[in-house]
C-alpha positions as CSV (number, residue, x, y, z in Angstrom):
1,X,110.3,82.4,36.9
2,X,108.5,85.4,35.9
3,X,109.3,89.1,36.5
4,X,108.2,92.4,35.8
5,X,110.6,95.6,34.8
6,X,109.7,99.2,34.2
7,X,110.9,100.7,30.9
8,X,111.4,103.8,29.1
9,X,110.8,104.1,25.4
10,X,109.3,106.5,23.3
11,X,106.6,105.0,21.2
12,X,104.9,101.6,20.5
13,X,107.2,100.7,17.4
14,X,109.9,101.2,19.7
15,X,108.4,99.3,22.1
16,X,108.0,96.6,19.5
17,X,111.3,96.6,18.7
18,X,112.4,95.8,22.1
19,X,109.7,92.8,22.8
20,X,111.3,91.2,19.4
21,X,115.4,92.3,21.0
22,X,114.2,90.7,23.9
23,X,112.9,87.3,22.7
24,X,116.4,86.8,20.7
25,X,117.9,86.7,24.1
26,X,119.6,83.8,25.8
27,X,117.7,83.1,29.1
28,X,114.6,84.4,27.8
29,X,111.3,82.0,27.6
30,X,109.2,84.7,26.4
31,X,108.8,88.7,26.7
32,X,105.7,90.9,26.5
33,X,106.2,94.6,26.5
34,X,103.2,96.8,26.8
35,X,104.0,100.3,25.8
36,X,100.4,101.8,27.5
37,X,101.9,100.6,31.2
38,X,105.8,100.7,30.0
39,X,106.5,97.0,31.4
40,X,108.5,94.4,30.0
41,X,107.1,91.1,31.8
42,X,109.6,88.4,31.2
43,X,109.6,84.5,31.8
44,X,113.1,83.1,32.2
45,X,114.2,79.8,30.9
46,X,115.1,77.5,34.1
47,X,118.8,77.6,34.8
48,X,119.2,81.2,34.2
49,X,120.2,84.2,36.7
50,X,116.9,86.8,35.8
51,X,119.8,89.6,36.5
52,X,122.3,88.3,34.6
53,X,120.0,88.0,31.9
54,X,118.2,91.1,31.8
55,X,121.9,92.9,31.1
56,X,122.2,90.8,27.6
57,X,118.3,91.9,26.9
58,X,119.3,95.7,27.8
59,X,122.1,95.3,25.6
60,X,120.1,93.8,23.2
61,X,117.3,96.4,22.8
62,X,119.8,99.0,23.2
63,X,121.3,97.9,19.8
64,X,117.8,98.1,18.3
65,X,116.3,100.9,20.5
66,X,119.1,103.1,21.8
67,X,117.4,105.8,23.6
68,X,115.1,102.6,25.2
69,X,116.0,102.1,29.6
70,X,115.4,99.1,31.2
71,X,115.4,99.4,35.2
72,X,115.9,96.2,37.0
């Protein structure tokens, strides 16, 4: 399943920051973020709740990014 969030983050390094957070995350077959648009498109591993999941990745780019928002 594939899905696409809105974020909020300051600049493209941050943005980079969060793609890399995001990847790391259990649930998570890949993660693009595109800092021009300020999406995160994400494709889940199968077996995985997206919303469930998406909380670890905010957590997760939080520790790396913490001014970085995630709406889901």
């Amino acid at each position: 399943m594939k899905k696409s969030y809105k974020i909020y983050v300051d600049c493209a390094n941050c943005a980079n920051k969060m793609e890399a957070a995001a990847n790391k995350t259990r649930g998570v077959k890949s993660a693009v973020v595109n800092f021009m648009t300020l999406k995160m498109n994400v494709e889940f591993e199968d077996g995985f709740e997206p919303k469930e999941v998406m909380q670890e990745v905010k957590k997760n780019c939080k520790k790396v990014e913490d001014d970085c928002d995630i709406l889901f």
